[in-house]
GUVEX-775496 format. One record per residue: residue in three letters; x, y, z of N, C-alpha, C in turn. Coordinates in pm, 1 decimal, decimal comma, padded with zeros to 6 digits. Example, Ala and Ser with C-alpha at 12.3 -4.5 7.8 and 13.67 -1.06 7.14 Angstrom:
   r   n.east  n.north     n.up  ca.east ca.north    ca.up   c.east  c.north     c.up
 ALA  01319,0 -00569,0  00780,0  01230,0 -00450,0  00780,0  01320,0 -00330,0  00780,0
 SER  01285,0 -00225,0  00708,0  01367,0 -00106,0  00714,0  01290,0  00003,0  00787,0
% end
This chain:
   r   n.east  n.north     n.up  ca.east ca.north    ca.up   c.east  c.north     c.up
 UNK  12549,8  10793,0  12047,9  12472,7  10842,1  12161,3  12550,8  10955,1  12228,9
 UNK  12506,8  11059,7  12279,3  12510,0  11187,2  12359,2  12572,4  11149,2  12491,5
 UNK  12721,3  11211,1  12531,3  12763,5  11162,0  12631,5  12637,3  11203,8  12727,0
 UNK  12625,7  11134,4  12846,6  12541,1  11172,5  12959,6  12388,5  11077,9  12926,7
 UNK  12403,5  11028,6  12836,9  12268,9  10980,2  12814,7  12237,2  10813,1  12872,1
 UNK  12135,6  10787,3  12777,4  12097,2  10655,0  12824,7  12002,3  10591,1  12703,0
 UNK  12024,6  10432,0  12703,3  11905,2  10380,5  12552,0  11893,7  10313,9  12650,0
 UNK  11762,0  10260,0  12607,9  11692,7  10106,5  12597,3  11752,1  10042,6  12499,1
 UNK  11815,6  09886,5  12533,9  11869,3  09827,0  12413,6  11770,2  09663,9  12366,4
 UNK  11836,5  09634,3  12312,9  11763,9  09496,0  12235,3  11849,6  09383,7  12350,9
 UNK  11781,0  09295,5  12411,8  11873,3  09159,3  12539,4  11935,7  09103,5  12414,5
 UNK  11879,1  09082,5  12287,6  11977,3  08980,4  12222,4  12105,5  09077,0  12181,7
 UNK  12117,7  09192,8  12135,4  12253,9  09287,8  12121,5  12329,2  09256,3  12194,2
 UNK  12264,3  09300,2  12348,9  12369,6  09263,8  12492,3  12405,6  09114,9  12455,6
 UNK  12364,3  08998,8  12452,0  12368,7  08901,0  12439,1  12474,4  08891,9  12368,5
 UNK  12494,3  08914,7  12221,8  12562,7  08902,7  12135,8  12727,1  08960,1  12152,9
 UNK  12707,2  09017,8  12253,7  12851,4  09124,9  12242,9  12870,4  09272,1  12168,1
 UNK  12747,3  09272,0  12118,6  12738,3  09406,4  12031,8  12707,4  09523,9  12106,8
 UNK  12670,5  09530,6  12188,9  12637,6  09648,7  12271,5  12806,5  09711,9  12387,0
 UNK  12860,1  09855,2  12327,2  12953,5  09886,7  12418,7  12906,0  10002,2  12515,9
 UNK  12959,6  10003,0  12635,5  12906,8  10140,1  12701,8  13010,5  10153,6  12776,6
 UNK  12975,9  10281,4  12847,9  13047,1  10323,2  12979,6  13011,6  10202,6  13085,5
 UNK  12900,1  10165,7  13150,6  12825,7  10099,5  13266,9  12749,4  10016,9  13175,3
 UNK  12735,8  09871,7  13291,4  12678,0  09772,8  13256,8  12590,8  09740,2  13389,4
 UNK  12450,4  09775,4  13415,8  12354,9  09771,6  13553,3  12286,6  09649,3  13493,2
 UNK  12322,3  09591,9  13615,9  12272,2  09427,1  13646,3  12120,9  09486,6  13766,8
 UNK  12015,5  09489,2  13724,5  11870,1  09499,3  13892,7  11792,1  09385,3  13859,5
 UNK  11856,5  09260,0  13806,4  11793,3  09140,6  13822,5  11830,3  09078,9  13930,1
 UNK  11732,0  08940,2  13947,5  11819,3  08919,7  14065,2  11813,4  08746,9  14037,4
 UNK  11850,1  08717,8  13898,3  11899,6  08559,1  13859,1  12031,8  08548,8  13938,9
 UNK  12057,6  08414,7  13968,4  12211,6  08363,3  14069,3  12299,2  08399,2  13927,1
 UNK  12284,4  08336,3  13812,6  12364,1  08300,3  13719,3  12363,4  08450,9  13659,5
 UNK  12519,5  08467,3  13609,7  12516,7  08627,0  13494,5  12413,4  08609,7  13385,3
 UNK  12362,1  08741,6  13391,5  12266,4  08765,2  13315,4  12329,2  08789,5  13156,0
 UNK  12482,9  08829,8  13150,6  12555,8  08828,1  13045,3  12697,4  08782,6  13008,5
 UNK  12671,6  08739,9  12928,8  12807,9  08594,9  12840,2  12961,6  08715,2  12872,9
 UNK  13009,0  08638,3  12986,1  13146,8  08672,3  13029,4  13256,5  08737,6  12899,6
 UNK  13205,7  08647,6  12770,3  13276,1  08723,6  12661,0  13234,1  08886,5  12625,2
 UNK  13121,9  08933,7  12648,8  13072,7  09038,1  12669,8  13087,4  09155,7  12723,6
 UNK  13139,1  09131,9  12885,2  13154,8  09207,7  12930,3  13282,9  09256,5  12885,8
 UNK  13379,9  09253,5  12844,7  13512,6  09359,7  12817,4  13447,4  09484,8  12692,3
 UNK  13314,0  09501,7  12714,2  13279,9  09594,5  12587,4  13194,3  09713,6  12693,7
 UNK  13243,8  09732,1  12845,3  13211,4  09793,9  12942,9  13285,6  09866,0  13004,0
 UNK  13334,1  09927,9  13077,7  13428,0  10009,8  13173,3  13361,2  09941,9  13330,3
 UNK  13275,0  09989,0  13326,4  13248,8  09939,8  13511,4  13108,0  09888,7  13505,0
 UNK  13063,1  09758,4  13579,8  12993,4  09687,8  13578,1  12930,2  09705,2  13717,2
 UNK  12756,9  09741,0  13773,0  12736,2  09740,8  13838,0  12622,7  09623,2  13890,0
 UNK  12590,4  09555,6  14008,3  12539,5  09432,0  13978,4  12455,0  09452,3  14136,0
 UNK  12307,0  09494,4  14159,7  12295,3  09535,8  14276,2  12230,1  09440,9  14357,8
 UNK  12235,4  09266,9  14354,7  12262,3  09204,1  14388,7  12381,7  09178,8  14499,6
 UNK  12308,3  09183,0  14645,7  12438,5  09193,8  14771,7  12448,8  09075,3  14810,1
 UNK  12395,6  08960,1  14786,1  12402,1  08809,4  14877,4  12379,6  08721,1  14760,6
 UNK  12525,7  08641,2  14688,2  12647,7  08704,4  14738,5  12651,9  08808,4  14657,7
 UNK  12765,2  08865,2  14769,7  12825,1  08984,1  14711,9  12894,8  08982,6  14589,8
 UNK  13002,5  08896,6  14556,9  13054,2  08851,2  14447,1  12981,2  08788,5  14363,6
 UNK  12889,8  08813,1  14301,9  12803,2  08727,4  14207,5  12866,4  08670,7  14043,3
 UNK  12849,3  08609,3  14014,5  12918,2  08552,9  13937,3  12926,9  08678,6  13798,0
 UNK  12855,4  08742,3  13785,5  12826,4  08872,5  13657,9  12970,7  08945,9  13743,9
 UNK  12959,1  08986,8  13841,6  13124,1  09060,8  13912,0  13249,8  08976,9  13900,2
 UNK  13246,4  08845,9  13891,6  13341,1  08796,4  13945,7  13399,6  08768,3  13764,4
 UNK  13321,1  08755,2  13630,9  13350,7  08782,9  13513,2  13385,4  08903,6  13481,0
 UNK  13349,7  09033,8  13548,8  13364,9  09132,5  13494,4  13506,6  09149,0  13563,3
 UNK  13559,6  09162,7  13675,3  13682,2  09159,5  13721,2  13783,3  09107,1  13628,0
 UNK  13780,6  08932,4  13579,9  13813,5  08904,1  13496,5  13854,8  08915,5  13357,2
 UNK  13758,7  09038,9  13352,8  13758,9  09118,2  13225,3  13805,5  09232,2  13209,0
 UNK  13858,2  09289,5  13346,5  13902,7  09390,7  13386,3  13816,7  09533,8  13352,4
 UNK  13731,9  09502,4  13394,2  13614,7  09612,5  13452,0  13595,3  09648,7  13609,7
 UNK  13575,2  09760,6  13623,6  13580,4  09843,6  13740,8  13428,0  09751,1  13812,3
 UNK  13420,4  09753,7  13907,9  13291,6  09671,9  13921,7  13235,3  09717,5  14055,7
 UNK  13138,8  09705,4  14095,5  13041,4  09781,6  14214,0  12945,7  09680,1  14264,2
 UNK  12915,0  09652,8  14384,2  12827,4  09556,5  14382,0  12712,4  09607,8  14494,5
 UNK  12599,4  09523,4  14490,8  12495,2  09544,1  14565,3  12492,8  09616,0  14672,1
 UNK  12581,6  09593,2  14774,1  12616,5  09622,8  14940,2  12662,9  09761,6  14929,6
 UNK  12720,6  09814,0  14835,3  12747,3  09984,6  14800,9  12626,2  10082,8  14791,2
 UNK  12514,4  09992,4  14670,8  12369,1  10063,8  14700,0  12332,8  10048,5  14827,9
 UNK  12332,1  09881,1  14865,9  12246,9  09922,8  15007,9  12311,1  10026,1  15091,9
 UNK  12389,0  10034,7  15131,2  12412,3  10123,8  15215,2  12395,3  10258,3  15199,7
 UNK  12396,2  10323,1  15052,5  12422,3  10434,4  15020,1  12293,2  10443,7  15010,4
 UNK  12159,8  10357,2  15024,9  12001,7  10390,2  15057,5  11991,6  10413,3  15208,6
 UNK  12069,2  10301,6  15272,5  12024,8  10280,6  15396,2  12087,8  10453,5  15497,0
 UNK  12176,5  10509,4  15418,6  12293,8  10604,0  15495,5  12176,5  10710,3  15424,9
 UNK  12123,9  10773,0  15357,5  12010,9  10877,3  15273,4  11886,5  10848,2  15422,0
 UNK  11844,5  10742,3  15443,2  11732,0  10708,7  15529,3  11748,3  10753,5  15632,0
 UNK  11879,0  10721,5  15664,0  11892,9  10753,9  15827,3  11888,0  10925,9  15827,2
 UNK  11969,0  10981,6  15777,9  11979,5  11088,3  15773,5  11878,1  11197,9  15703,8
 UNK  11775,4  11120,0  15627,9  11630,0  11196,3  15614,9  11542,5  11178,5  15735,0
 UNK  11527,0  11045,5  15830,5  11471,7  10988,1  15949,8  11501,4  11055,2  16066,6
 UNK  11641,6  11135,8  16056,7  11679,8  11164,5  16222,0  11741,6  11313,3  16190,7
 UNK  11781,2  11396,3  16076,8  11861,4  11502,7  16031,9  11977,1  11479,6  16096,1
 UNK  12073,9  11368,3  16074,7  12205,5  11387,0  16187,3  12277,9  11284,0  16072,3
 UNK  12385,2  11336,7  16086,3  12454,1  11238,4  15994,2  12484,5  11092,6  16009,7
 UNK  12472,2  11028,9  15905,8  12470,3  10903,0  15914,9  12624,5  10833,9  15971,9
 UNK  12634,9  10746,5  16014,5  12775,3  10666,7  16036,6  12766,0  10587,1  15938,5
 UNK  12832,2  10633,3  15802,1  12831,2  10538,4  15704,0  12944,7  10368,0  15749,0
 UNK  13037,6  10447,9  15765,4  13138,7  10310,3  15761,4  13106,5  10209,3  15890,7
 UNK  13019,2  10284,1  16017,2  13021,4  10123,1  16070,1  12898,1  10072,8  15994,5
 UNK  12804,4  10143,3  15915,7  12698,4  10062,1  15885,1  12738,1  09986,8  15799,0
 UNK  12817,5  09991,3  15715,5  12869,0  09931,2  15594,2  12977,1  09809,1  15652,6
 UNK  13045,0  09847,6  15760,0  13156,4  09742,6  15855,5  13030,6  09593,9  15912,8
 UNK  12890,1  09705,3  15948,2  12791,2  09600,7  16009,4  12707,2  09494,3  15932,4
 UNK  12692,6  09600,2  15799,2  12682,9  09467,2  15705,5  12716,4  09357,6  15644,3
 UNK  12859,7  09428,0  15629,9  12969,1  09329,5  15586,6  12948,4  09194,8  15657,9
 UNK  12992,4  09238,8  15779,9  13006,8  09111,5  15866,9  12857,4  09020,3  15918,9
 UNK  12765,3  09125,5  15906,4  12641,0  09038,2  15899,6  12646,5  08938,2  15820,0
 UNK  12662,2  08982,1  15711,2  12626,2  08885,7  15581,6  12758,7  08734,7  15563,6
 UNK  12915,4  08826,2  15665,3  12963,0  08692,4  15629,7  13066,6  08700,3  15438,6
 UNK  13042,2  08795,2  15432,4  13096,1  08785,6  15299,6  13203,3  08878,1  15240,9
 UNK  13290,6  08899,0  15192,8  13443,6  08947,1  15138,8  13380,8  09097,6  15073,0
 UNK  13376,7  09200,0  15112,7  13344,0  09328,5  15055,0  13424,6  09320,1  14929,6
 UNK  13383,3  09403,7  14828,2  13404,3  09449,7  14694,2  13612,3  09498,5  14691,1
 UNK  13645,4  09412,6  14579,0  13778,3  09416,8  14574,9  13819,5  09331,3  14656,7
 UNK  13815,7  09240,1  14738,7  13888,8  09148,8  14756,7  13782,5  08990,5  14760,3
 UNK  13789,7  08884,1  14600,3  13706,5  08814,3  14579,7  13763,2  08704,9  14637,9
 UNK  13671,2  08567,8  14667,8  13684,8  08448,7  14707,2  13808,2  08427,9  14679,7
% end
């Protein structure tokens, strides 16, 4: 495949361990990983946009696996920070919105797990 690109793949490939990439995008929203922890080391960075929890168990394998990993609460905000600032033309305050979520939710931001 063409750096910059993108496939549609087969779930049983992923399944299997046969599928390698740059990124691994999790936009389901099952509790349980959607893929066999043996799997993921055939990834670089794992994104999982699932924010509650934040650490979802697909992140907390991929860490394990030593993959770069991104989780839900990074999109939200990086939608919610685009909104504000299409809504009002003024720049957004990204970091307290992201400080306000955090602590809304109660839960350990990205890089430092349970």
């Amino acid at each position: 495949m063409a750096p910059g690109t993108a496939q549609a793949l087969e779930w049983s490939e992923l399944q299997a361990g046969r599928v390698h990439a740059d990124v691994l995008a999790n936009t389901t929203a099952v509790a349980a990983s959607p893929v066999p922890a043996s799997s993921l080391s055939c990834f670089g960075l794992v994104f999982d946009a699932v924010y509650t929890p934040v650490w979802t168990q697909l992140l907390l394998d991929a860490k394990a696996a030593n993959c770069q990993v991104v989780d839900g609460l990074q999109m939200f905000v990086g939608q919610a920070v685009r909104q504000f600032e299409l809504f009002t033309g003024l720049p957004a305050p990204s970091q307290l919105m992201a400080d306000t979520l955090v602590k809304a939710l109660g839960q350990p931001a990205a890089g430092s797990p349970k």
